[in-house]
C-alpha positions as CSV (number, residue, x, y, z in Angstrom):
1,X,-37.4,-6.3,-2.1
2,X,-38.2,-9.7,-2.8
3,X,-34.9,-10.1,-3.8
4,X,-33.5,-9.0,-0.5
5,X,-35.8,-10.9,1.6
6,X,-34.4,-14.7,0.0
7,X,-31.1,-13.2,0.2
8,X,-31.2,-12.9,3.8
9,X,-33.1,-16.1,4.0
10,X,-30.1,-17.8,2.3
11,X,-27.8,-16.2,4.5
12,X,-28.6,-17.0,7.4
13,X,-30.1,-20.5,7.1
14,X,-26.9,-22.2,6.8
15,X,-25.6,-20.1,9.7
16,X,-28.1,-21.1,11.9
17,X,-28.2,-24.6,10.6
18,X,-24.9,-25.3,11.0
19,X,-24.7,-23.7,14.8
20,X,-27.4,-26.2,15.6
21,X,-25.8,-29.0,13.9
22,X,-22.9,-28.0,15.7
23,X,-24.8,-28.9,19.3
24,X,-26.6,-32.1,17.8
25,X,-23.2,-33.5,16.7
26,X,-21.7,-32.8,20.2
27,X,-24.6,-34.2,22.3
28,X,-24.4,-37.3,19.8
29,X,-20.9,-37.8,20.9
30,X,-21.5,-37.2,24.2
31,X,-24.2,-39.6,24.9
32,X,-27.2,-36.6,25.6
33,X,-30.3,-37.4,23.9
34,X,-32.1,-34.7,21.7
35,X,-35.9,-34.3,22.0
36,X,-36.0,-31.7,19.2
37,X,-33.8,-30.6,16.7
38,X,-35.6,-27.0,14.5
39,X,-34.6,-24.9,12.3
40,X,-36.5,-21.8,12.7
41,X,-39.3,-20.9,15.4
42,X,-42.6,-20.9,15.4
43,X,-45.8,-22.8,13.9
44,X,-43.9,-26.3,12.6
45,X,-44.6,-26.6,9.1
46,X,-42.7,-30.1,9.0
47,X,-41.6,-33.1,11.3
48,X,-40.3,-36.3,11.5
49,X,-39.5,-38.2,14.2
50,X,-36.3,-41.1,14.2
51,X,-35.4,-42.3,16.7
52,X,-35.8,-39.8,20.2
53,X,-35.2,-36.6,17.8
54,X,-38.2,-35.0,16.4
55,X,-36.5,-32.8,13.4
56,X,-38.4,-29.7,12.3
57,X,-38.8,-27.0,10.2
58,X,-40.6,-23.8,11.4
59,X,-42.6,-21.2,10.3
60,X,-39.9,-18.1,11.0
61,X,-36.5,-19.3,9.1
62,X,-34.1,-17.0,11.4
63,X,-33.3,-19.4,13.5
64,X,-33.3,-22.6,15.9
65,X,-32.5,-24.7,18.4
66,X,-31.5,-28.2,19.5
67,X,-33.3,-29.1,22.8
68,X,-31.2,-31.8,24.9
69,X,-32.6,-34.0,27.1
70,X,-33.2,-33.0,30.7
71,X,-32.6,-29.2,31.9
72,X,-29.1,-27.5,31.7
73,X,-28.6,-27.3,35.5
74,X,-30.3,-30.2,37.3
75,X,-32.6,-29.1,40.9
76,X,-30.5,-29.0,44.2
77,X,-33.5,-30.2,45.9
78,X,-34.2,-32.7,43.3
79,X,-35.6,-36.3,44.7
80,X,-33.9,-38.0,42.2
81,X,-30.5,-37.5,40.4
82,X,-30.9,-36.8,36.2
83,X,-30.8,-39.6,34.1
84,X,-27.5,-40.8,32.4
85,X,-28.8,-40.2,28.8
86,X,-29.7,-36.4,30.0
87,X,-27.7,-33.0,29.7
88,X,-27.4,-32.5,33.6
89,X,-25.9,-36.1,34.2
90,X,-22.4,-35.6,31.7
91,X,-19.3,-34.5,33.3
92,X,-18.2,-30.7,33.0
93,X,-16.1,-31.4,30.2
94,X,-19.2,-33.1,27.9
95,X,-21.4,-29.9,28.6
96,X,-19.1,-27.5,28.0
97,X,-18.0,-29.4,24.5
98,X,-21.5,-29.3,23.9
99,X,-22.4,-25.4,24.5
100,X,-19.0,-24.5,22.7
101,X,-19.2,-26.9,19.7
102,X,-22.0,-24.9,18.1
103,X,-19.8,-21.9,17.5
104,X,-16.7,-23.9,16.4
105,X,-19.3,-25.4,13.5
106,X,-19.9,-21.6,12.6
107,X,-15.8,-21.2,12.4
108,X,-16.0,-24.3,10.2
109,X,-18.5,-23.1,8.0
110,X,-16.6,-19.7,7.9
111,X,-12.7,-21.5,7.5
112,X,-14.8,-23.4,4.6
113,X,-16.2,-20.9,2.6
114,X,-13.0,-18.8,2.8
115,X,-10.7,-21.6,1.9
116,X,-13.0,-22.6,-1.5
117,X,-13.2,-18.9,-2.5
118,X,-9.2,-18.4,-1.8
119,X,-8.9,-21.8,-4.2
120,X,-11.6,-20.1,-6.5
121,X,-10.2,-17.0,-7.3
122,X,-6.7,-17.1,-6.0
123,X,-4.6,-15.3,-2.7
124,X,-5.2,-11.3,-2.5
125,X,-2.1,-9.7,-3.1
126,X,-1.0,-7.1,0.2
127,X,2.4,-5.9,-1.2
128,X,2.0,-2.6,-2.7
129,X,5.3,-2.5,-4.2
130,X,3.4,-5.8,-6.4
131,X,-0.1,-3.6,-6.7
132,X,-0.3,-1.5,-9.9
133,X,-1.9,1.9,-9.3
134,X,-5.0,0.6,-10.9
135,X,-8.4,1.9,-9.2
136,X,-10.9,-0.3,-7.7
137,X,-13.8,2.5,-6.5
138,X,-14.0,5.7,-6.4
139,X,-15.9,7.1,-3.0
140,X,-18.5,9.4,-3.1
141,X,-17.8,12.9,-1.2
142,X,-14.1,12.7,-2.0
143,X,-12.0,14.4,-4.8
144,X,-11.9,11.5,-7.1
145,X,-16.2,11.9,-7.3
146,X,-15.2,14.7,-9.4
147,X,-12.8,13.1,-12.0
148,X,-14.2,10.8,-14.3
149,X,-12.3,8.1,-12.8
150,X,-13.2,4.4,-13.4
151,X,-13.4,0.8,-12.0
152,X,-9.9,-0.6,-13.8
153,X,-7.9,3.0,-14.6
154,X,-4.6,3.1,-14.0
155,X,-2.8,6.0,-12.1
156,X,0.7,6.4,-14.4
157,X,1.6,10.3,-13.5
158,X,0.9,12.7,-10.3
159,X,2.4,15.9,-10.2
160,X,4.9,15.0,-13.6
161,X,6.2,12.2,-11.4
162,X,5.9,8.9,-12.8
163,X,3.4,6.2,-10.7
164,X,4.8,2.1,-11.0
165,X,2.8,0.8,-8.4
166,X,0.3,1.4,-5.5
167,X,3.2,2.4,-3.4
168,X,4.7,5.3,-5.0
169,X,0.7,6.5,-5.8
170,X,0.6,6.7,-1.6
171,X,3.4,8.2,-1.2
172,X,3.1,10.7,-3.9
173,X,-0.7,11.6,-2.5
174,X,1.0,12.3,1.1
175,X,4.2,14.1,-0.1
176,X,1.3,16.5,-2.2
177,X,1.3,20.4,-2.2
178,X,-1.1,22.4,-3.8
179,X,-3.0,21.4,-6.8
180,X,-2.8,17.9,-8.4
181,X,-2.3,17.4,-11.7
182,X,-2.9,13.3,-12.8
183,X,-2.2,10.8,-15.8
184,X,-4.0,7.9,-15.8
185,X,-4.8,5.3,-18.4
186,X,-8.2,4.0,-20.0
187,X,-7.4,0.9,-22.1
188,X,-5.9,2.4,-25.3
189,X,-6.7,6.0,-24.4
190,X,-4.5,8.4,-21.9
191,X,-6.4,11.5,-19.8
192,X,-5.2,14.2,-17.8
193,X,-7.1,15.4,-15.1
194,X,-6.5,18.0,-12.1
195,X,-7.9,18.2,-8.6
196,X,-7.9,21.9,-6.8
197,X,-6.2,22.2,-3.4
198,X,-9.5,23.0,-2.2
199,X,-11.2,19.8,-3.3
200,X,-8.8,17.8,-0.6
201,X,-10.5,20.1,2.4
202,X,-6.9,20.2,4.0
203,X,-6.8,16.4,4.1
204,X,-4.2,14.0,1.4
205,X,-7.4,11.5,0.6
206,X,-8.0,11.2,-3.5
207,X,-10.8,8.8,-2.5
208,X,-9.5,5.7,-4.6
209,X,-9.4,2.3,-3.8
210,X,-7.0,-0.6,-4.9
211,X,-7.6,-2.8,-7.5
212,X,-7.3,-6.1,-5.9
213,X,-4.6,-8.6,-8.0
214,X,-5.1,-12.3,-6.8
215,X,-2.8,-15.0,-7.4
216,X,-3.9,-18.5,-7.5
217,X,-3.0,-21.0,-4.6
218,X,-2.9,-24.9,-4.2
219,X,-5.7,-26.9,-2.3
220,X,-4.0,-27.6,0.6
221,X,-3.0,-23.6,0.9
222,X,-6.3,-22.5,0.6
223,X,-7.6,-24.2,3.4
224,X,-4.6,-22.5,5.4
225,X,-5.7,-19.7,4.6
226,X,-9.4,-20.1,5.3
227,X,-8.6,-20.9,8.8
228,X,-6.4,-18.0,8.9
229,X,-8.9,-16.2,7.7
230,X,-11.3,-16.9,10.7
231,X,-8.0,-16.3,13.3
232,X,-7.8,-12.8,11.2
233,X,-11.1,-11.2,11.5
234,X,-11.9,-12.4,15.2
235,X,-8.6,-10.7,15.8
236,X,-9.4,-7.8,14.1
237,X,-12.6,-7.7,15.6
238,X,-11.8,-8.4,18.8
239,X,-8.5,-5.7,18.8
240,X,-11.1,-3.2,17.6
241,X,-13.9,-3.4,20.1
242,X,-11.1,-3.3,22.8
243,X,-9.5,0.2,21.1
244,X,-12.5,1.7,21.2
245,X,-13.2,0.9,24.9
246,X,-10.1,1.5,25.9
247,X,-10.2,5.2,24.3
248,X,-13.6,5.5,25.9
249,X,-15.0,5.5,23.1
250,X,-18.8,4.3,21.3
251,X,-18.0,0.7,19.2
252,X,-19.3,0.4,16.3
253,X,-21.8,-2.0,16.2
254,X,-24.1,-3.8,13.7
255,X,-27.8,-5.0,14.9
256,X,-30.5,-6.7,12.7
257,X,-31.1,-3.5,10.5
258,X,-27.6,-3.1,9.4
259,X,-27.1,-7.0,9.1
260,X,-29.8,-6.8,6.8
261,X,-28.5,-3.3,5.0
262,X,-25.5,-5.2,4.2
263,X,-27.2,-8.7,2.9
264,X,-29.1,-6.3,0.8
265,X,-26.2,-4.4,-0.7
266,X,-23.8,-7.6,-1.1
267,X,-26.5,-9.8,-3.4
268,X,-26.8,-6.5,-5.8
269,X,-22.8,-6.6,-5.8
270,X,-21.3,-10.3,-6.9
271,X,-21.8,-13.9,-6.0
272,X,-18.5,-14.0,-4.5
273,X,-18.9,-10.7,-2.1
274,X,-22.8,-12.4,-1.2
275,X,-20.6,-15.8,-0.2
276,X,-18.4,-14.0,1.0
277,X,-20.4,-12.1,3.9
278,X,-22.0,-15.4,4.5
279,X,-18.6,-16.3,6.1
280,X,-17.6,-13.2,7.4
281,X,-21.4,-13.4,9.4
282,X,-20.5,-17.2,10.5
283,X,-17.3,-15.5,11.8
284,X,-18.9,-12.8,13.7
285,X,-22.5,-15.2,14.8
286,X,-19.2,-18.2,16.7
287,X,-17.4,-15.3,18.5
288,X,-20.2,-13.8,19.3
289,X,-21.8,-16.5,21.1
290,X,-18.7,-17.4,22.8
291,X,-18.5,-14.2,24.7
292,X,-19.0,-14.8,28.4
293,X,-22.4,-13.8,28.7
294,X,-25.1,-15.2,30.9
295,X,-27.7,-16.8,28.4
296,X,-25.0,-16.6,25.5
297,X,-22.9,-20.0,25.0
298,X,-19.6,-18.5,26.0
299,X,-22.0,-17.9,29.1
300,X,-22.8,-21.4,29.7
301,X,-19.2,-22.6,28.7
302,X,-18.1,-20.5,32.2
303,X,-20.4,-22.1,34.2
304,X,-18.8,-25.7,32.9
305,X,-15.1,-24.6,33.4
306,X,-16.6,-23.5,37.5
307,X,-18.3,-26.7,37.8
308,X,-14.7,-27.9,36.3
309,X,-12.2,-26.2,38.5
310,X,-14.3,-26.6,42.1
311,X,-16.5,-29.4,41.6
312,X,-19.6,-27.8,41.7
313,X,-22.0,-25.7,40.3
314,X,-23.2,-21.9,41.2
315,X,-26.3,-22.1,43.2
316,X,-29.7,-21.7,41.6
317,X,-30.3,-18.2,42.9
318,X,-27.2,-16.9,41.5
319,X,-27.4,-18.6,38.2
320,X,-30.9,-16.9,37.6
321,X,-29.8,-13.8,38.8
322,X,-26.9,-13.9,36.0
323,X,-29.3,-15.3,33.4
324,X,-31.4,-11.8,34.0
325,X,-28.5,-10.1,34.0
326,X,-27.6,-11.3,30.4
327,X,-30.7,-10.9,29.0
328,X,-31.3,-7.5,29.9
329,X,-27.7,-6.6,28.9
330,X,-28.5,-8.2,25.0
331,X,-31.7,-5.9,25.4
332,X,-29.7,-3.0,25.9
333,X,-27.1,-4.2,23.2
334,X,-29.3,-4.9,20.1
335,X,-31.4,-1.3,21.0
336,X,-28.1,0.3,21.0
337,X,-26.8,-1.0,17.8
338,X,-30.1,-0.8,16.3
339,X,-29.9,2.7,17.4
340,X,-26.5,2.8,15.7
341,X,-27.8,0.9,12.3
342,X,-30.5,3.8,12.0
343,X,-28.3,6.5,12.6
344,X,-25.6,5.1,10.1
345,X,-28.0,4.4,7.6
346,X,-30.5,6.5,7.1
347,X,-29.0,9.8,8.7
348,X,-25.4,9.9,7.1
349,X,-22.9,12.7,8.1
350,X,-22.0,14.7,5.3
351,X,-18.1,14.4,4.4
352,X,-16.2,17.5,4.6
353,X,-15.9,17.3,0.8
354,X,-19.3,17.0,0.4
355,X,-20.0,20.7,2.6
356,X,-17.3,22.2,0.7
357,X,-18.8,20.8,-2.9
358,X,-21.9,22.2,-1.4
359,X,-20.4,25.6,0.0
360,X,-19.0,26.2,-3.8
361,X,-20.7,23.7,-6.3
362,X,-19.0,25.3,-9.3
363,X,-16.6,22.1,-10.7
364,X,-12.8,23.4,-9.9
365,X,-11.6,20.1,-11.5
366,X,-10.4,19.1,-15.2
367,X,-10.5,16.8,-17.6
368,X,-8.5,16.5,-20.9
369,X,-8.3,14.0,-23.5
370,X,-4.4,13.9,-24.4
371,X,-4.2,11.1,-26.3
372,X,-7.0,9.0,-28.4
């Protein structure tokens, strides 16, 4: 447990501290002055004042804010126009830069982290004509759960036909009828193994994945393909939660229980799946905020592009009403996917291979040593 709680401590601190650097470094360039700059909220446990900027560290470490100087939108009825050093006074283009520049740090962070683990441990290959059938897990609830199959076996015969590559083990699991009869490979030793028809429950799955191959790229590749990286899973993020509303369907959401679920998991795993998901949450914590929600930075960013594009700024009484609005719409969100983080978690649907292991729990499958 305590384990799990500094592993969600580390994990998000340099989320939230880089968002927040991100808005201190664009309100330094801008000219706005920042009262406070906290990481965390709650009781300060440490300050220090240079200059105008009080820096702080808070009692809760999940995290922060910078505050700039002066309110976002200044008073209509104001007697006197904001000062030039405040947030109010800066053109459109210097508050927008400012509300946007938090989440571009987060892409940063992400692009980073991805590029030095791509250097690290090399490109993932995707061809699987160039993957060798070797597996990488074996799911629970699918026919492989019954084989003694292992982390680093490799798949060499299905059916008599002879298995190359990751390919040809696809396409051999699809073309399948009946029973299948396997070879695979254990270092020196060779087993045999077979898998009734009614183990697959009418579906081609074995329940295997790939074991990943990486090949090793230069410097300046790497950081290609950190960025890419970033451009990648927004995309994919992004082309999912549209599928999904487009076929009227629930998205599948994560909320602070499954966020920690998955910090929890990951630092039991490896260091590089733990620094891993610390880029793949900066990711999700810069796109997130630049959705155009009232009270989200994508929110405010609209607001600047208005001001932008007519020269002025929506009135007071509309720019409270959409603030209300955006709260109450997070409400809903984080209940809903919290909602979805309980029900995923804690009240898992039973595969179809798990009711029919159930319905007849005798083992239908084989296993024979052929070779030592």
């Amino acid at each position: 447990m305590l384990l799990s709680i500094i592993a969600v401590i580390v994990v998000l601190s340099p989320i939230v501290i880089i968002h927040e650097f991100g808005h201190y470094i664009a309100c330094r360039l801008t000219g706005i002055r920042v009262n406070e700059f906290a990481f965390g909220f709650g009781k300060i446990l440490w300050h220090k004042k240079v200059g105008d900027t009080d820096y702080q560290i808070r009692a809760i470490p999940f995290g922060g804010f910078v505050e700039p100087a002066g309110p976002m939108f200044h008073p209509q009825d104001a007697k006197e126009p904001p000062k030039p050093y405040e947030f109010a006074a800066k053109k459109w283009y210097a508050k927008f830069f400012m509300v946007v520049n938090g989440a571009l740090f987060n892409y940063l962070l992400a692009a980073l982290i991805f590029g030095v683990l791509i250097y690290i441990k090399g490109m993932p290959e995707t061809d699987p004509v160039k993957l060798p059938a070797a597996v990488g897990t074996v799911a629970d609830g699918y026919p492989a759960a019954k084989l003694d199959l292992k982390e680093g076996d490799v798949i060499r015969q299905i059916n008599g036909a002879v298995i190359n590559n990751w390919e040809e083990l696809t396409k051999s699991l699809a073309d399948r009828k009946g029973d299948l009869h396997l070879t695979y490979q254990r270092g020196a030793e060779t087993f045999s193994a077979t898998v009734k028809e009614a183990d697959f429950n009418g579906k081609n799955v074995l329940g295997v994945t790939v074991m990943p191959v990486f090949s090793a790229v230069p410097w300046w590749k790497a950081a290609g393909l950190g960025f890419y990286q970033c451009w990648y899973w927004t995309e994919y993020s992004l082309s999912s939660l549209w599928k999904s509303i487009s076929r009227k369907k629930a998205p599948e959401l994560a909320g602070p229980i499954g966020i920690v679920n998955v910090i929890h998991h990951s630092v039991h795993r490896s260091l590089f799946d733990f620094v891993f998901l610390i880029a793949m949450l900066s990711v999700a914590v810069g796109m997130f905020n630049l959705f155009p929600i009232p009270i989200l930075d994508g929110g405010y960013a609209l607001v600047y592009l208005w001001e932008g594009l007519t020269k002025k700024l929506p009135t007071e009484k509309m720019l409270n009403t959409a603030v209300n609005i955006g709260l109450g719409f997070l409400i809903l969100l984080v209940i809903y996917a919290s909602y979805s983080d309980i029900k995923r978690i804690f009240f898992k649907p039973k595969t179809a291979a798990v009711q029919t292991a159930e319905a007849a729990p005798e083992n239908t499958s084989e296993k024979t040593n052929v070779q030592d």
